[in-house]
C-alpha positions as CSV (number, residue, x, y, z in Angstrom):
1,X,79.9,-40.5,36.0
2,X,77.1,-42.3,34.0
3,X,74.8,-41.4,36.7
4,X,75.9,-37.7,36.6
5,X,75.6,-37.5,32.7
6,X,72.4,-39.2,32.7
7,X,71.1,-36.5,35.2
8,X,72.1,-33.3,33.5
9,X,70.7,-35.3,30.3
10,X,67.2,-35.7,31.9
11,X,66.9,-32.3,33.1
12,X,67.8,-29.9,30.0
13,X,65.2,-32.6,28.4
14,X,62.6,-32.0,30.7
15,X,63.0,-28.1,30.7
16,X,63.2,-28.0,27.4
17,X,59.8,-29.8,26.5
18,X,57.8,-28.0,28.9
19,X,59.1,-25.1,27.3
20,X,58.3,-25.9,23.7
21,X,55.4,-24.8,21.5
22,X,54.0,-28.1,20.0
23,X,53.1,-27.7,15.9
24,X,49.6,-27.4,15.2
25,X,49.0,-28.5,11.8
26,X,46.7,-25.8,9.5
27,X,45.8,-26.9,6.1
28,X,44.5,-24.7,3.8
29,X,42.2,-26.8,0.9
30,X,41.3,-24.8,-1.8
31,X,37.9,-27.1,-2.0
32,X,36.9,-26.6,1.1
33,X,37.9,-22.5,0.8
34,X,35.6,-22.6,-1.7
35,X,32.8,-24.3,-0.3
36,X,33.0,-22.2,3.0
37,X,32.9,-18.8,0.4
38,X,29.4,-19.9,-1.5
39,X,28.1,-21.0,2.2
40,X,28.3,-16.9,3.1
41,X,25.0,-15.0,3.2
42,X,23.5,-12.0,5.1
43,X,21.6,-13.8,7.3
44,X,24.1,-16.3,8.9
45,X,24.0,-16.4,12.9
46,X,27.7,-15.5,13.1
47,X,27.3,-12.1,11.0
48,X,24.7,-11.0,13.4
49,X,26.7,-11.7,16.3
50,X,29.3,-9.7,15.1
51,X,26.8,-6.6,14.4
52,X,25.2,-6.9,18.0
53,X,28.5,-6.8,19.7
54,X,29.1,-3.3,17.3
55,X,25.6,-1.7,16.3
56,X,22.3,-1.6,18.1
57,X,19.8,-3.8,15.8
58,X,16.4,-3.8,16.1
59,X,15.3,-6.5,14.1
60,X,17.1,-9.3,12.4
61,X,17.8,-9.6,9.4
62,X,17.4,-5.9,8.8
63,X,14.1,-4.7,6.8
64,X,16.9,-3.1,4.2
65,X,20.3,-3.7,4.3
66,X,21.8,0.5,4.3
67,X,25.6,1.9,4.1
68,X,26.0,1.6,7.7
69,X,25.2,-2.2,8.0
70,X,26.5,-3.3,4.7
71,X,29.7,-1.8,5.9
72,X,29.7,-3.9,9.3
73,X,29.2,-6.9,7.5
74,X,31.9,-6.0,5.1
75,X,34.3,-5.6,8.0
76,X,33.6,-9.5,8.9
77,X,33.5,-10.9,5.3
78,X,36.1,-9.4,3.6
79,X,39.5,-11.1,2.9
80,X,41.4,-7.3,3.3
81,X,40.2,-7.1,6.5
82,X,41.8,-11.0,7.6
83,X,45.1,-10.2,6.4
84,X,45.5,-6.7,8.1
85,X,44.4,-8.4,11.1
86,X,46.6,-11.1,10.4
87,X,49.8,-8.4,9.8
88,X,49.1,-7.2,13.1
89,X,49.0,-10.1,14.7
90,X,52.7,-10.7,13.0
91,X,53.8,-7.4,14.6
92,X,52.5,-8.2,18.4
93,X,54.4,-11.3,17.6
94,X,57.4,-9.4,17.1
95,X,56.6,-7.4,20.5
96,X,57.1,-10.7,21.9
97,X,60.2,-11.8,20.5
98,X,61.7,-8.5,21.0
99,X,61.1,-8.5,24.7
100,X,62.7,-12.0,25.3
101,X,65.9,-11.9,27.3
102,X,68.7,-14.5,25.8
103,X,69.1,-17.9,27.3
104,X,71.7,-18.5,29.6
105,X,73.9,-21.7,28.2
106,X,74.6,-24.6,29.8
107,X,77.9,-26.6,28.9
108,X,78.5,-29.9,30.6
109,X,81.9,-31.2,30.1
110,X,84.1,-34.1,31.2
111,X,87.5,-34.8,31.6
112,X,90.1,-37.4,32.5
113,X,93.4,-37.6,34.4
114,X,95.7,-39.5,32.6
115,X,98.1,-39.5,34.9
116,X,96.7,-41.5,37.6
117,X,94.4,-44.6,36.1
118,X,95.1,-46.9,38.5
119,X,94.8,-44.7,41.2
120,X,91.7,-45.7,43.6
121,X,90.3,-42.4,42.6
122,X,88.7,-42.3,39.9
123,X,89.8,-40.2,36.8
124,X,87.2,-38.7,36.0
125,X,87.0,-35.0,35.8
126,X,82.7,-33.7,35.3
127,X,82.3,-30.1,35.3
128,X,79.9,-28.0,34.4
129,X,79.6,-24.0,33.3
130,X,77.1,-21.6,32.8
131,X,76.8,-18.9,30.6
132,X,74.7,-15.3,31.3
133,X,74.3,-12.9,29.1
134,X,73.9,-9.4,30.3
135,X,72.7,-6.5,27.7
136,X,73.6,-3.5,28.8
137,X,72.8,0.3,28.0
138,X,68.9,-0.4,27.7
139,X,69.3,-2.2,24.5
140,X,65.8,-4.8,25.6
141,X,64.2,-1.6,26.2
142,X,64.8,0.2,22.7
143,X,64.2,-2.8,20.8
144,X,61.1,-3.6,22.8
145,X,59.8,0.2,21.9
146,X,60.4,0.2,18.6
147,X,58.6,-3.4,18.4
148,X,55.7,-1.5,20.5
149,X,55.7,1.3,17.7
150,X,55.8,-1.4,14.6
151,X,52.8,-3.2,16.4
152,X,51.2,-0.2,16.7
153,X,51.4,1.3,13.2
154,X,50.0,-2.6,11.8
155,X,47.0,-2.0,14.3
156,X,46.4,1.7,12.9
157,X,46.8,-0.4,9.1
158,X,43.6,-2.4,10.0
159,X,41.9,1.0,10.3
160,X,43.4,1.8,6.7
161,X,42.0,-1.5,5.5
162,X,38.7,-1.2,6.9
163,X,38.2,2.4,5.2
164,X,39.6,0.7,1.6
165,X,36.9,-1.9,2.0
166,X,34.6,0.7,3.6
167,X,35.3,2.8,0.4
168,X,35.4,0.0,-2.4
169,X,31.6,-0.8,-1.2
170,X,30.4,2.7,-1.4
171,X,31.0,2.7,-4.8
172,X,29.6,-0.6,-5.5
173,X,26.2,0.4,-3.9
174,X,26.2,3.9,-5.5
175,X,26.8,2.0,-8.7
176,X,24.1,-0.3,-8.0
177,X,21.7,2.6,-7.3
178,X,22.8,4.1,-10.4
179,X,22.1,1.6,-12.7
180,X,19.2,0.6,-10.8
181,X,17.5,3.8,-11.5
182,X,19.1,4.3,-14.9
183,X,17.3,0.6,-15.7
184,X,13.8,1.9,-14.6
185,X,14.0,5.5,-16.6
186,X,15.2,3.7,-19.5
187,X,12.4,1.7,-19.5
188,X,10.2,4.2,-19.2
189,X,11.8,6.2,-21.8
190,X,11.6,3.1,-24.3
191,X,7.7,3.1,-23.3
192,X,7.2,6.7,-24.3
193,X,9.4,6.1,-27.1
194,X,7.2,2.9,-28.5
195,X,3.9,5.1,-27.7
196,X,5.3,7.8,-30.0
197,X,6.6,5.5,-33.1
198,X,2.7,3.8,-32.6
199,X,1.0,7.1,-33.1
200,X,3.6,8.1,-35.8
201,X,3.0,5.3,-37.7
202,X,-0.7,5.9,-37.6
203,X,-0.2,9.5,-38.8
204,X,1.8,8.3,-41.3
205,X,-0.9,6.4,-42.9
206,X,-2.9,8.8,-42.5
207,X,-0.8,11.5,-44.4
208,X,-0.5,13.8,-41.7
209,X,3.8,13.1,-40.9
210,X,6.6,12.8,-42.8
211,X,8.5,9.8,-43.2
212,X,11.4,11.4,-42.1
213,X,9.7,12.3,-38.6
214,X,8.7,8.5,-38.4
215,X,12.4,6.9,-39.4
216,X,13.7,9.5,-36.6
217,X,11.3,8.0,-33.6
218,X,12.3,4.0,-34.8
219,X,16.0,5.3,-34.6
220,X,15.5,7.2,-31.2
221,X,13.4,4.2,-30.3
222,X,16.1,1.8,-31.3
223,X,18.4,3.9,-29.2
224,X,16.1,3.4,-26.3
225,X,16.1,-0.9,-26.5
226,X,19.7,-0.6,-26.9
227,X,20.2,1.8,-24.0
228,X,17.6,-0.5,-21.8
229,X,19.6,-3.6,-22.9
230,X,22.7,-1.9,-21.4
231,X,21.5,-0.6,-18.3
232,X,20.3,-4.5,-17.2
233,X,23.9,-5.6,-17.9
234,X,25.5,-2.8,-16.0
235,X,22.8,-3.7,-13.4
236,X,24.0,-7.0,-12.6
237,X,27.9,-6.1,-13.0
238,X,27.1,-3.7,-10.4
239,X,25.4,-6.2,-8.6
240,X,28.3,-8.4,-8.7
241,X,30.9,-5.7,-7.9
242,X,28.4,-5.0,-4.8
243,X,28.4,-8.7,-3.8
244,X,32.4,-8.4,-4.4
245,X,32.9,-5.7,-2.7
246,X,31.4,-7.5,0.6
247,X,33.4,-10.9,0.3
248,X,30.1,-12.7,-0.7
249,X,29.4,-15.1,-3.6
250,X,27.1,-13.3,-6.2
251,X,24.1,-15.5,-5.6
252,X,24.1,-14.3,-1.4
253,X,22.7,-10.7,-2.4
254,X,19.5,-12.7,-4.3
255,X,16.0,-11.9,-2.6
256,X,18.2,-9.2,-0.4
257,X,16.0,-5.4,0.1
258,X,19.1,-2.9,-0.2
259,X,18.9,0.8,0.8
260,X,19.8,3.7,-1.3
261,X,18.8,6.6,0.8
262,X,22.0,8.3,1.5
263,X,22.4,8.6,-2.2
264,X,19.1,10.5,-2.6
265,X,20.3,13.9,-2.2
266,X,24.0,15.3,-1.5
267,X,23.9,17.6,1.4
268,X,24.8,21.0,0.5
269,X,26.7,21.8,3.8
270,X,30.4,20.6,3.6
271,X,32.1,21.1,7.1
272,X,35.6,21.5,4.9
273,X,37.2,23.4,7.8
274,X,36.5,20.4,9.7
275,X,36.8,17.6,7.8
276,X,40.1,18.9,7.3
277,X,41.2,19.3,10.6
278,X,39.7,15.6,11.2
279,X,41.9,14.2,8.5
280,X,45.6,16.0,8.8
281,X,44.7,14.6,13.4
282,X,42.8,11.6,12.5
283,X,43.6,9.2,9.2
284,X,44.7,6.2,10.0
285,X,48.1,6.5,7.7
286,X,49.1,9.6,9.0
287,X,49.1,7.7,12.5
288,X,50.6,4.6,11.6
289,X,53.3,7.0,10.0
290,X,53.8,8.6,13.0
291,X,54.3,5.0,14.9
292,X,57.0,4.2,12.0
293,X,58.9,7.1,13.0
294,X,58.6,6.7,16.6
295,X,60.1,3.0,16.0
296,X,62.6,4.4,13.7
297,X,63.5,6.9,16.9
298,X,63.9,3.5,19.2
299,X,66.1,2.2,16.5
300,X,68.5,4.6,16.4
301,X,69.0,4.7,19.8
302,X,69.4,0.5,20.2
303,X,72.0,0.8,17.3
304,X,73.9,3.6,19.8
305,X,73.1,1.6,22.5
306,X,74.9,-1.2,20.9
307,X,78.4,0.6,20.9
308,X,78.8,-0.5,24.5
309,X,79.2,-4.4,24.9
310,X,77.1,-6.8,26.5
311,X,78.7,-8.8,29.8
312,X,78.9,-12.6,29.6
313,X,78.7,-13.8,33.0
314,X,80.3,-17.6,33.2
315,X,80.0,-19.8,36.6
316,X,81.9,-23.0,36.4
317,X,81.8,-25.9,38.9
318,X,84.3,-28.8,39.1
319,X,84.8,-32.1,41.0
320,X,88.3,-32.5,40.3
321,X,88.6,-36.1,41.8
322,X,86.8,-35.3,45.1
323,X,87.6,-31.7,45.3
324,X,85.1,-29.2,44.5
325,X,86.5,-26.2,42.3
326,X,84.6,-22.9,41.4
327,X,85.3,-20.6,39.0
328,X,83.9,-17.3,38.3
329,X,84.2,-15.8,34.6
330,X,83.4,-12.8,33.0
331,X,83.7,-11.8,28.6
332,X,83.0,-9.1,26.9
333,X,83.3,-7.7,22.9
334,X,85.9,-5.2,23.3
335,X,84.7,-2.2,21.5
336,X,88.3,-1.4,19.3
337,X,87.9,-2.4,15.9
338,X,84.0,-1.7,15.4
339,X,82.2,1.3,17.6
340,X,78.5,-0.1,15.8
341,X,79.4,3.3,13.5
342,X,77.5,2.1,10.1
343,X,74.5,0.8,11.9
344,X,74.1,3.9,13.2
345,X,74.5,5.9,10.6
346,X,71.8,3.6,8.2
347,X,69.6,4.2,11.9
348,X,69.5,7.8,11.2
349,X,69.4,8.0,7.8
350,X,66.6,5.7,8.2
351,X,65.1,7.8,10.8
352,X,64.8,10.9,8.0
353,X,62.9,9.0,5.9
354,X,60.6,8.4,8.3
355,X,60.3,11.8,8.8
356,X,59.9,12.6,5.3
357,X,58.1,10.2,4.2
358,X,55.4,11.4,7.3
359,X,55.9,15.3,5.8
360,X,54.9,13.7,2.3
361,X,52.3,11.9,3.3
362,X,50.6,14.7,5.2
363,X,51.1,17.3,2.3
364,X,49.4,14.9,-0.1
365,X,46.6,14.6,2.2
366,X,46.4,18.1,2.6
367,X,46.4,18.4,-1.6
368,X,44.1,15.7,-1.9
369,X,41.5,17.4,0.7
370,X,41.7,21.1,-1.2
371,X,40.9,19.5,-4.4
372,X,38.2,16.9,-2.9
373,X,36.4,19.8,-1.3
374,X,36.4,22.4,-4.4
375,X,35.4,19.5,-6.3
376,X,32.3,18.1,-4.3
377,X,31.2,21.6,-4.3
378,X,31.0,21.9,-8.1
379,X,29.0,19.0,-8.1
380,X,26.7,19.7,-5.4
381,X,25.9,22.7,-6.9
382,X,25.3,21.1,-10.4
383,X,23.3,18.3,-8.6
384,X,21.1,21.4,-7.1
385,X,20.6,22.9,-10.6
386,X,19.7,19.6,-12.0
387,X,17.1,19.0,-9.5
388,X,15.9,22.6,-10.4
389,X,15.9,21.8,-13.8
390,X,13.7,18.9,-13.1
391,X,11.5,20.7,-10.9
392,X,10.6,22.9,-13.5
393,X,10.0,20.6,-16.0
394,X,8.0,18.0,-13.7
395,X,5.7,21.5,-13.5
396,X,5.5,21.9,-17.1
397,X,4.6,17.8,-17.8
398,X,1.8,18.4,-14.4
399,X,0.5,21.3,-16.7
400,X,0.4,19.3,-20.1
401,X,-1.0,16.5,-18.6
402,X,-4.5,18.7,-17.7
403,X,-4.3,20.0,-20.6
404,X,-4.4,16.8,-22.4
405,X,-7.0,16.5,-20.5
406,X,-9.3,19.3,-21.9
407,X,-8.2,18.3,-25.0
408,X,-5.9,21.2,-25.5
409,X,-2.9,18.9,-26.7
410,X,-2.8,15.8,-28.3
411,X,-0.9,12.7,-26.7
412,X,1.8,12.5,-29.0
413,X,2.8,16.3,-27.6
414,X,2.1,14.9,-24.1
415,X,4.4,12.4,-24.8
416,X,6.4,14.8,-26.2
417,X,6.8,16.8,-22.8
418,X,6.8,13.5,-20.9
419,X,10.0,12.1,-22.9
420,X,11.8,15.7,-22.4
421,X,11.1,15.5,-18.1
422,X,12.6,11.8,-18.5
423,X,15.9,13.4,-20.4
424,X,15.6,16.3,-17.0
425,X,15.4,12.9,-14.5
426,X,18.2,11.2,-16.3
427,X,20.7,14.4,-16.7
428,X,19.8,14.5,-12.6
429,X,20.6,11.2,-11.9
430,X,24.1,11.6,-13.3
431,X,24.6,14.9,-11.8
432,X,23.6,13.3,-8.2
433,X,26.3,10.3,-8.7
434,X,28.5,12.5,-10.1
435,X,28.2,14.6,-6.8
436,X,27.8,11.1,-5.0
437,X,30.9,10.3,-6.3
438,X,33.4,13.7,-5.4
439,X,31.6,13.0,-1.8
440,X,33.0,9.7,-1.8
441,X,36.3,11.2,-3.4
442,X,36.4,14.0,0.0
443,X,35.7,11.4,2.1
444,X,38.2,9.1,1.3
445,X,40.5,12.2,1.0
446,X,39.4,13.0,5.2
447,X,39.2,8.7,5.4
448,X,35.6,10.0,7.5
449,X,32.3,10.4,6.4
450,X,31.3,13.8,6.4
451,X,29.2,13.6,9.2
452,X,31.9,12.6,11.1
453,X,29.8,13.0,14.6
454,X,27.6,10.2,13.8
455,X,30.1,7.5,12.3
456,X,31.7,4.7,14.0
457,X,34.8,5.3,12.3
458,X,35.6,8.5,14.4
459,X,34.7,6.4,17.8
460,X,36.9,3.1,17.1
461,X,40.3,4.9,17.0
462,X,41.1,3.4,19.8
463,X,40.6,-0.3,18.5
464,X,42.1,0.6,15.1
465,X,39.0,-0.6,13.4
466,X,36.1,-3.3,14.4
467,X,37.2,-6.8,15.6
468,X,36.1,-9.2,14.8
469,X,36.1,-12.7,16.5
470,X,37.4,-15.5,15.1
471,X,35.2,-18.3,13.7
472,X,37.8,-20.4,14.6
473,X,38.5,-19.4,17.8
């Protein structure tokens, strides 16, 4: 009997540790976190793996880092992008577990005749039964399709991610070329305006100005050092923000050429039919809704699925003092006092919100695109009228400058005209992020770019955003 005990010991001991997942420890040391986070730059030999394996580069690094690249390397640097990948690796997980069938049970037993100690057989009584459970009615199949549909609303999230970080970095560049322009016509501004108090001042003494027209050129000048103070502060927050918006320590965007030129001029043509279309078909929410309420469909049928009981299918052997004895059992839940009625009912309720919650969601977007469009319009438009405006007055400073020349005008007029086309380049400037910003506002309205034929975005639906490979792996 020890023998047989022994046996069925060793083998549920082997099965079970070939089975097993062994533990894998996986410390997380802030010290080290940190070291690996001021160790990321541009230039590292694992970012431009990643953008071979997703954009065609000519030369490495890039001659100017643009939208388009600084996105890519946003997909591999950022943290948002980790845990959405890291949620949908959760949800496959659950695709797993969901599709594993329950484990049959083995019970060894052992009994004894009392009746018959001395008896030269022995009294001992080993047996053994097994336990199968059967689901019935599909139930695996239900809970393994709405698993499938979970999984694959977490995979369209990583798309919804990889826009928020797509979008977060738009607005730090365009607020990097804002300030970077706003720095440089400040500063010439503040030389115009320290040319004019010079010339002033020497009028002054000479009797020729008031000292009213010279204490308003220190004040305006005054203005101008404060202004060009400000815009090298707002410089390096957006600087920051940029490097932040990236997952990079400040100090990795140092020595780095950036590109501004699809903030140069907002194109005037706005595919609205389009982009709307794109959106209410194509944004990644509006899928991954539609996944929830396909799971939410699976899950109301496994909850009616689950009125009918699953079989339990028991086997039992015995070796009741040399004679063999099978048995053959069979249980089942009688369905009498509970028909699964409340499950159901919180299934279906659950399954119209779903569907509301998709109706909702694809209204807003729909309110959000009608607004986003009449808005970048108005702002295109003033962006055109701007650059109009400085046209004309670029024209009129080309024309006082030759006649400076002649002698027609004095400099202080010139400077005059010259300090009135910086006010023109400035107003344009914020009227072009202005309109930079209500594209931006459309696009994340249609989550596309408005170009949407020449974006990545629109080509890795399929993958539910770039992957990227594990450093680890």
């Amino acid at each position: 009997m020890n023998r047989f005990l022994r046996a069925v010991g060793l083998a549920a001991g082997v099965i079970i540790a070939v089975a097993c997942v062994r533990f894998h420890p996986n410390p997380v040391v802030p010290a080290k976190v940190m070291e690996d986070f001021e160790a990321r730059k541009l230039d590292a030999p694992e970012l431009k793996d990643f953008l071979l394996r997703n954009e065609d580069i000519k030369d490495w690094p890039p001659a100017a880092w643009d939208l388009r690249s600084l996105t890519l390397a946003a997909f591999y640097y950022h943290p948002d992008m980790d845990v959405a990948r890291a949620q949908w690796g959760v949800a496959r997980g659950g695709r797993i577990t969901a599709g594993e069938r329950p484990n049959p049970s083995l019970n060894p037993l052992m009994g004894y005749n009392v009746t018959s100690p001395t008896s030269e057989v022995t009294p001992w009584i080993p047996e053994i039964s097994l336990e199968i459970a059967v689901e019935t009615a599909g139930k695996r199949g239900y809970r393994v399709a709405e698993a499938r549909h979970l999984s694959e609303a977490a995979r369209w999230n990583i798309l919804s991610a990889a826009w928020e970080v797509r979008s977060r970095l738009r607005s730090a560049l365009l607020e990097a070329y804002a300030a970077g322009e706003a720095e440089s016509l400040l500063s010439e501004a503040l030389r115009f305006q320290t040319e004019t108090v010079r010339l002033l001042e020497l009028q002054k003494e000479a009797g020729e100005v008031s000292v009213y027209d010279l204490t308003q050129a220190r004040l305006a000048l005054d203005g101008s050092r404060l202004a060009a103070i400000e815009a090298a502060r707002a410089k390096e927050e957006a600087a920051a923000r940029l490097a932040a918006s990236l997952g990079l320590p400040r100090g990795a965007l140092d020595g780095v050429a950036l590109s501004f030129d699809c903030f140069r001029r907002p194109d005037p043509v706005i595919p609205a039919g389009e982009v709307r279309r794109h959106a209410v078909v194509n944004r990644s929410d509006i899928l991954a809704a539609l996944s929830e309420y396909a799971a939410s469909q699976s899950a109301l049928q496994l909850e009616i699925a689950k009125q009918y009981p699953d079989i339990r299918l028991g086997p039992d052997y015995q070796l009741d003092q040399t004679d063999s004895k099978w048995t053959i059992g069979l249980a089942f839940d009688l369905p009498i006092l509970s028909r699964n009625r409340g499950p159901i009912a919180e299934a279906e309720a659950r399954r119209t919100e779903s569907a509301a919650r998709f109706l909702a969601l694809q209204s807003q977007v729909i309110a959000e695109l009608d607004a986003a469009v009449e808005d970048c319009r108005s702002a295109v438009l003033k962006a055109q009228a701007a650059e109009d405006l400085l046209a004309n007055l670029a024209r009129q400073e080309a024309a006082a400058r030759k006649r400076r020349e002649v002698g027609e005008i004095s400099k202080l007029e010139l400077l005059g005209v010259q300090l009135e086309l910086n006010a023109g380049a400035q107003a344009r400037l914020e009227a072009l992020v202005q309109a930079q910003e209500a594209v931006g506002r459309l696009e994340n309205a249609a989550q596309s770019p408005l170009d949407i034929r020449d974006w990545f975005f629109t080509k890795t639906r399929e993958d539910a955003g770039p992957a990227k490979e594990r450093k680890d792996d």
